[in-house]
VMD Tcl script that builds the backbone (N, CA, C; Angstrom):
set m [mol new atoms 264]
animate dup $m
set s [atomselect $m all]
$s set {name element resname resid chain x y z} {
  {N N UNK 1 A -49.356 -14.761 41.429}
  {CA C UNK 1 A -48.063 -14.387 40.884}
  {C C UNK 1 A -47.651 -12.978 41.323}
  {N N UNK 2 A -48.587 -12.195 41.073}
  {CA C UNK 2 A -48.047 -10.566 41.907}
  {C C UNK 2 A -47.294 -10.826 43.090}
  {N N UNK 3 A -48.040 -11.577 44.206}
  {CA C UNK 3 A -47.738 -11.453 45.145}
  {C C UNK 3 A -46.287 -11.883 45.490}
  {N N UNK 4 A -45.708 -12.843 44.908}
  {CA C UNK 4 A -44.777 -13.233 44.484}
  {C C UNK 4 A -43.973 -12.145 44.104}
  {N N UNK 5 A -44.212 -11.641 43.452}
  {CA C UNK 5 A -43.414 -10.496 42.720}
  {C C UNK 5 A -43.420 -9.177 43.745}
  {N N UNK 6 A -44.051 -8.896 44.526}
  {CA C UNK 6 A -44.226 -8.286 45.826}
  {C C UNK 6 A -42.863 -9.116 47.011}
  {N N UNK 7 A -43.176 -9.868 47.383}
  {CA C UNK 7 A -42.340 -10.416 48.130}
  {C C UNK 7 A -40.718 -10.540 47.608}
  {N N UNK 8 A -40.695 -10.504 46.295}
  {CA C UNK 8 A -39.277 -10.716 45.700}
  {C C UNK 8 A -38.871 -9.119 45.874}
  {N N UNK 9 A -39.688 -8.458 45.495}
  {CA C UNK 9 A -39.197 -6.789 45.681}
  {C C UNK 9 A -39.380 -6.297 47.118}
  {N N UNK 10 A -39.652 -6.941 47.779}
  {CA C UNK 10 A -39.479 -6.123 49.539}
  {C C UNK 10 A -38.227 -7.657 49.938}
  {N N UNK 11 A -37.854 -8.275 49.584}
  {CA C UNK 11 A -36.822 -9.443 50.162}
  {C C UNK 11 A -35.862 -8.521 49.088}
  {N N UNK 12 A -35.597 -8.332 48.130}
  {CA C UNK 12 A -34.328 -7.643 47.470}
  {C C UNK 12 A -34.007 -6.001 48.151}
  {N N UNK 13 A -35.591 -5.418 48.167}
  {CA C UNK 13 A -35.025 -4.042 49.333}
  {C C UNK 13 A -34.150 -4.133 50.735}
  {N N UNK 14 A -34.781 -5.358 51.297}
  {CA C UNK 14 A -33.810 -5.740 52.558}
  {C C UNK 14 A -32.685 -5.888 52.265}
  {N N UNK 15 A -32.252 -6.913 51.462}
  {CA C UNK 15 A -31.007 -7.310 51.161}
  {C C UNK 15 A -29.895 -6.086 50.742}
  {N N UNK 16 A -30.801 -5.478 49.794}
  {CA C UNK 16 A -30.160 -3.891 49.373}
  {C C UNK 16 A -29.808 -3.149 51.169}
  {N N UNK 17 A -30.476 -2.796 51.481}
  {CA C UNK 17 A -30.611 -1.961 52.442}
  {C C UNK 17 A -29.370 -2.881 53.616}
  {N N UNK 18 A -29.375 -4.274 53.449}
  {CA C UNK 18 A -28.614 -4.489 54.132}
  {C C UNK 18 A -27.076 -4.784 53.919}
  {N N UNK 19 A -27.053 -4.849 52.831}
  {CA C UNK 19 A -25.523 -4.422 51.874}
  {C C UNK 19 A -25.109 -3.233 52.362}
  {N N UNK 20 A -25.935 -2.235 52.422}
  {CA C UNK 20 A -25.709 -0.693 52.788}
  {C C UNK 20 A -25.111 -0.420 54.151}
  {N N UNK 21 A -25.936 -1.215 54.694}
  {CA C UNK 21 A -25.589 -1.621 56.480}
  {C C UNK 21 A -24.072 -1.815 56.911}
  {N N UNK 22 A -23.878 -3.176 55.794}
  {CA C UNK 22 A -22.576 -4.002 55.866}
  {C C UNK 22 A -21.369 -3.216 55.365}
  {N N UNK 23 A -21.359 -2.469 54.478}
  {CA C UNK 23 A -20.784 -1.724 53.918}
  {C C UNK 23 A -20.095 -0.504 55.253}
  {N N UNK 24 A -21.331 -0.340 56.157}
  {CA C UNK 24 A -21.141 1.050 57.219}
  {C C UNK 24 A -20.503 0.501 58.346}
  {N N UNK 25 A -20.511 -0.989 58.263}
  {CA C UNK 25 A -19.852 -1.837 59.567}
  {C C UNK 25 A -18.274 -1.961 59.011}
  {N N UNK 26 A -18.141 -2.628 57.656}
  {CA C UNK 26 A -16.997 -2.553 57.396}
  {C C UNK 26 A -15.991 -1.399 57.545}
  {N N UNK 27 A -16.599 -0.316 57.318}
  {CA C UNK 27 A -16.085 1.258 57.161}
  {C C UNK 27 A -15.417 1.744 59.174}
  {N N UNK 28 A -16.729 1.003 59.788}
  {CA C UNK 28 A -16.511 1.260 61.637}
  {C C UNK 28 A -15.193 0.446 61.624}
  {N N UNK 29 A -15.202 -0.884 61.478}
  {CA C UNK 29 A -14.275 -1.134 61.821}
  {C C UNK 29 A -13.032 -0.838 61.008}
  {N N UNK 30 A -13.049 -0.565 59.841}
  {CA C UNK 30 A -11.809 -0.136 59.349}
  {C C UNK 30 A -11.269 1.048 59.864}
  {N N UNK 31 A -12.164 2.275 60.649}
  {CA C UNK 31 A -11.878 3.365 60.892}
  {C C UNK 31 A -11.359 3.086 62.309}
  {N N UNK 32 A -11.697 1.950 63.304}
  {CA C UNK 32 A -11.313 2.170 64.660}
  {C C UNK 32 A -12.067 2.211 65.651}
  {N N UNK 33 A -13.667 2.517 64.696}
  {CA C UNK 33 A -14.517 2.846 65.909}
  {C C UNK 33 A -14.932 2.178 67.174}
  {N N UNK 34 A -16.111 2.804 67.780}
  {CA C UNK 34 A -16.272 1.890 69.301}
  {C C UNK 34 A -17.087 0.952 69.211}
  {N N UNK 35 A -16.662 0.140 69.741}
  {CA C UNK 35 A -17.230 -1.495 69.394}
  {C C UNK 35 A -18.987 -1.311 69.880}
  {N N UNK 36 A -19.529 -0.362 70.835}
  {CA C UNK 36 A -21.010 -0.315 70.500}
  {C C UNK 36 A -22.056 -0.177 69.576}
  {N N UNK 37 A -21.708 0.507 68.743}
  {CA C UNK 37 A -22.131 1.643 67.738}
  {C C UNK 37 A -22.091 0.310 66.559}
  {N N UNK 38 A -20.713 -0.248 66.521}
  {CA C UNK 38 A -20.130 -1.247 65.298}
  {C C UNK 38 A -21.092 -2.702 65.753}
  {N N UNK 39 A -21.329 -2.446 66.895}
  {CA C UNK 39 A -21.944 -4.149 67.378}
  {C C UNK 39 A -23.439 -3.640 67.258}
  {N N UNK 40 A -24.224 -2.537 67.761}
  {CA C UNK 40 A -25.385 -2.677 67.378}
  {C C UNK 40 A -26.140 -2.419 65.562}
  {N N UNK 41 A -25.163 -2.132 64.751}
  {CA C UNK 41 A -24.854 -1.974 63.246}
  {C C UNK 41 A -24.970 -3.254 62.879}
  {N N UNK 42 A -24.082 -3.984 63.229}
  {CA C UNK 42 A -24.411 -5.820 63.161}
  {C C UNK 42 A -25.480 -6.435 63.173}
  {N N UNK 43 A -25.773 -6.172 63.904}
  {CA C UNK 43 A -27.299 -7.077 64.853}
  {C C UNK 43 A -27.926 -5.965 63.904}
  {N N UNK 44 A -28.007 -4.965 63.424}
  {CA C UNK 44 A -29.038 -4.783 62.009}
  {C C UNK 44 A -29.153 -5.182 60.963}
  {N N UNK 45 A -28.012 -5.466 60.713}
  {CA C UNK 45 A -27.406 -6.432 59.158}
  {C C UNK 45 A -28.029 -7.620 59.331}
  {N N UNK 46 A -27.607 -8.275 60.976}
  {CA C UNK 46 A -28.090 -9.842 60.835}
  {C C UNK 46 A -29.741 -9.469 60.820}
  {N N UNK 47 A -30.325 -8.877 61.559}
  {CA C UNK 47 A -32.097 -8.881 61.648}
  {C C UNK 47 A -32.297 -8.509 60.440}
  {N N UNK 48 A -31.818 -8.174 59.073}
  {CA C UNK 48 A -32.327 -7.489 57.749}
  {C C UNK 48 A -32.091 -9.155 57.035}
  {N N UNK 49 A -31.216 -9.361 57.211}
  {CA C UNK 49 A -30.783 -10.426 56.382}
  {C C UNK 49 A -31.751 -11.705 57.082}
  {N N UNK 50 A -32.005 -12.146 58.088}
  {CA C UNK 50 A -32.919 -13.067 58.620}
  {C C UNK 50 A -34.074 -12.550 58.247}
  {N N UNK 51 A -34.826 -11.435 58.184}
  {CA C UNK 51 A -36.251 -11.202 57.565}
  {C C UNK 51 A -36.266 -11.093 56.505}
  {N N UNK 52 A -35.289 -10.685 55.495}
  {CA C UNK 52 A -34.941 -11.287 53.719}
  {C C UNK 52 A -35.377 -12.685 54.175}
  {N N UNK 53 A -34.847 -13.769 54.332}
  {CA C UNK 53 A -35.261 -15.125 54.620}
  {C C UNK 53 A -35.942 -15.590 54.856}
  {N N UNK 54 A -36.813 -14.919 56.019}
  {CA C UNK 54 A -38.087 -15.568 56.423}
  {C C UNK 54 A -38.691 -15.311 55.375}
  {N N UNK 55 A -38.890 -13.581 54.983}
  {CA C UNK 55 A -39.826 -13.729 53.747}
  {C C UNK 55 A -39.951 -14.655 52.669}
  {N N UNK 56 A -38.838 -15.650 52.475}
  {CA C UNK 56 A -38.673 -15.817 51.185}
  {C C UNK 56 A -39.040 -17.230 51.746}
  {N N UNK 57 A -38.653 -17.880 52.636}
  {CA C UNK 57 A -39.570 -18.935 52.990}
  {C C UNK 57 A -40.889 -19.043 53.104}
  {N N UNK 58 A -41.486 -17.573 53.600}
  {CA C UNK 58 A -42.638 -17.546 53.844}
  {C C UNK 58 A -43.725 -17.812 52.655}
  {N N UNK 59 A -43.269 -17.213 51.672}
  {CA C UNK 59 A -43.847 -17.482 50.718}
  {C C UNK 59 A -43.614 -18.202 49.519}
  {N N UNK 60 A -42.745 -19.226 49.679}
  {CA C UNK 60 A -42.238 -20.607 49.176}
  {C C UNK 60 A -43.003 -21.839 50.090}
  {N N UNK 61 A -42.833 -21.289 51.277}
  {CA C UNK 61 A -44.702 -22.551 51.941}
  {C C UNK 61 A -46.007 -21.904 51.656}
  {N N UNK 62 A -46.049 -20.630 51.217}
  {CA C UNK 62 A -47.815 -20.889 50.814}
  {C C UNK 62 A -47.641 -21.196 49.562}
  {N N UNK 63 A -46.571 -20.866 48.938}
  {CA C UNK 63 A -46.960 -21.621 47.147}
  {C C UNK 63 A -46.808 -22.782 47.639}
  {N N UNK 64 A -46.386 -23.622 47.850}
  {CA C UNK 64 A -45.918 -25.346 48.409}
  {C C UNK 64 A -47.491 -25.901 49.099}
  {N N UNK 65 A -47.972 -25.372 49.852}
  {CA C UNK 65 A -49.306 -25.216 50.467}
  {C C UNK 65 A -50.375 -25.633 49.331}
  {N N UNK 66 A -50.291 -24.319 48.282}
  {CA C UNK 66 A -51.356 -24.299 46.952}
  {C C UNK 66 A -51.001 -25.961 46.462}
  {N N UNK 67 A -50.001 -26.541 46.103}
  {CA C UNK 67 A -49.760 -27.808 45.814}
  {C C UNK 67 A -51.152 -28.521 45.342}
  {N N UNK 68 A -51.710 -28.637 44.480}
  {CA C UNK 68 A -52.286 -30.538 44.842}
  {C C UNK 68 A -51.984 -31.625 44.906}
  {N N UNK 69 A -50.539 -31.525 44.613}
  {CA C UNK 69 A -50.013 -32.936 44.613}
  {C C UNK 69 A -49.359 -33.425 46.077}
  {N N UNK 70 A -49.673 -34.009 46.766}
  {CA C UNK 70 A -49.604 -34.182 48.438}
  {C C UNK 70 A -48.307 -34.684 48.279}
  {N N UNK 71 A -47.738 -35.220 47.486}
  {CA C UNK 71 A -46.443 -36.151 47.605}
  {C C UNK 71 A -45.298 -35.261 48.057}
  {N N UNK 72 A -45.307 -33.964 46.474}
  {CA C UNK 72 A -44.641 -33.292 46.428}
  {C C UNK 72 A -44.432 -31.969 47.677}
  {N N UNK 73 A -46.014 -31.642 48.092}
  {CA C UNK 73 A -45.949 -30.741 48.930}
  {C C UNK 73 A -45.080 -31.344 50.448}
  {N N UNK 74 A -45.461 -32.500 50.608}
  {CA C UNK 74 A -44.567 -32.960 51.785}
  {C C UNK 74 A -43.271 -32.903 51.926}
  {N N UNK 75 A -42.934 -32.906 50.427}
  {CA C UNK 75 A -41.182 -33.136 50.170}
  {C C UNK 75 A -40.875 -31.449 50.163}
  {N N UNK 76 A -41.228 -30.556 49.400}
  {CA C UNK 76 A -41.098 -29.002 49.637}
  {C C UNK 76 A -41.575 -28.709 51.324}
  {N N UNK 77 A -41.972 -29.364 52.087}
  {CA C UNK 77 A -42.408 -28.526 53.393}
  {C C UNK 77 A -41.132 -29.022 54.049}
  {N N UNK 78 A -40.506 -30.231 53.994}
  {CA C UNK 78 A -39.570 -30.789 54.119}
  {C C UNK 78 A -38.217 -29.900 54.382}
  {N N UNK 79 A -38.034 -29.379 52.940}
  {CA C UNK 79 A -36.934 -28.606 52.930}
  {C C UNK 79 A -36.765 -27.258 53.380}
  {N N UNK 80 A -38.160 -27.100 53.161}
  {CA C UNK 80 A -38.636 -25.647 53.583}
  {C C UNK 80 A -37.611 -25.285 54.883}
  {N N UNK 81 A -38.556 -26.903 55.813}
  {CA C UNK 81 A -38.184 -26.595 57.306}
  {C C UNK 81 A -36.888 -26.438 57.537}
  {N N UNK 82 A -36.192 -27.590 56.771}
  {CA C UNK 82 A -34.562 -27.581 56.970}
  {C C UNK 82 A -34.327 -26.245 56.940}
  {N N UNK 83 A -34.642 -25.332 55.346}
  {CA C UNK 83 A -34.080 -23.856 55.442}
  {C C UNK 83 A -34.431 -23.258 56.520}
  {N N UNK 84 A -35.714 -23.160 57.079}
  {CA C UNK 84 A -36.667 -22.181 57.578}
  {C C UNK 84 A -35.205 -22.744 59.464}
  {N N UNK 85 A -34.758 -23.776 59.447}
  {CA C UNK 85 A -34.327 -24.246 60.558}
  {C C UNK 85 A -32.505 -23.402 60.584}
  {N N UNK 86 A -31.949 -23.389 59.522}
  {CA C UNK 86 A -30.838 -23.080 59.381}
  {C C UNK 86 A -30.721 -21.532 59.739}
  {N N UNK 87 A -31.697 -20.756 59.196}
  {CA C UNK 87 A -31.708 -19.148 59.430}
  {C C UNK 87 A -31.801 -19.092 60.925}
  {N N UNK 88 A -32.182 -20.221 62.282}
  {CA C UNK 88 A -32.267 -20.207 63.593}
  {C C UNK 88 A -30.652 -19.602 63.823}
}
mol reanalyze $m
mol bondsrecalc $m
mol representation Tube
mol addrep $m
């Protein structure tokens, strides 16, 4: 369960941190700025927000993993993948 609780608090720092991001992109482009600066700002937002995700998949398949019930774990690895496929 800690660990859990570890992973929920470094996946909410990203997300934080990447609100912060989004916030500094919105501000570039509202101000005019040069589309380098505003485009590599982006591609930080998106890489913060895709490793929020992975984490949170990541450790939604090792609890799914712990499973003993084989039925269920197949059906959670299932969806997992779908998510784990959509963040592509």
């Amino acid at each position: 369960m800690a660990a859990d609780v570890e992973v929920q608090r470094a996946a909410l720092n990203r997300l934080k941190r990447a609100r912060g991001q989004l916030d500094g992109v919105i501000r570039m482009v509202e101000e005019g700025r040069e589309c380098e600066p505003t485009i590599t700002q982006l591609a930080a937002v998106s890489k913060a927000l895709d490793r929020a995700g992975f984490m949170i998949i990541s450790a939604s398949v090792r609890e799914c993993l712990d499973s003993p019930d084989e039925v269920a774990r197949e059906e959670s690895l299932a969806r997992l993948e779908k998510a784990f496929l959509s963040l592509a």
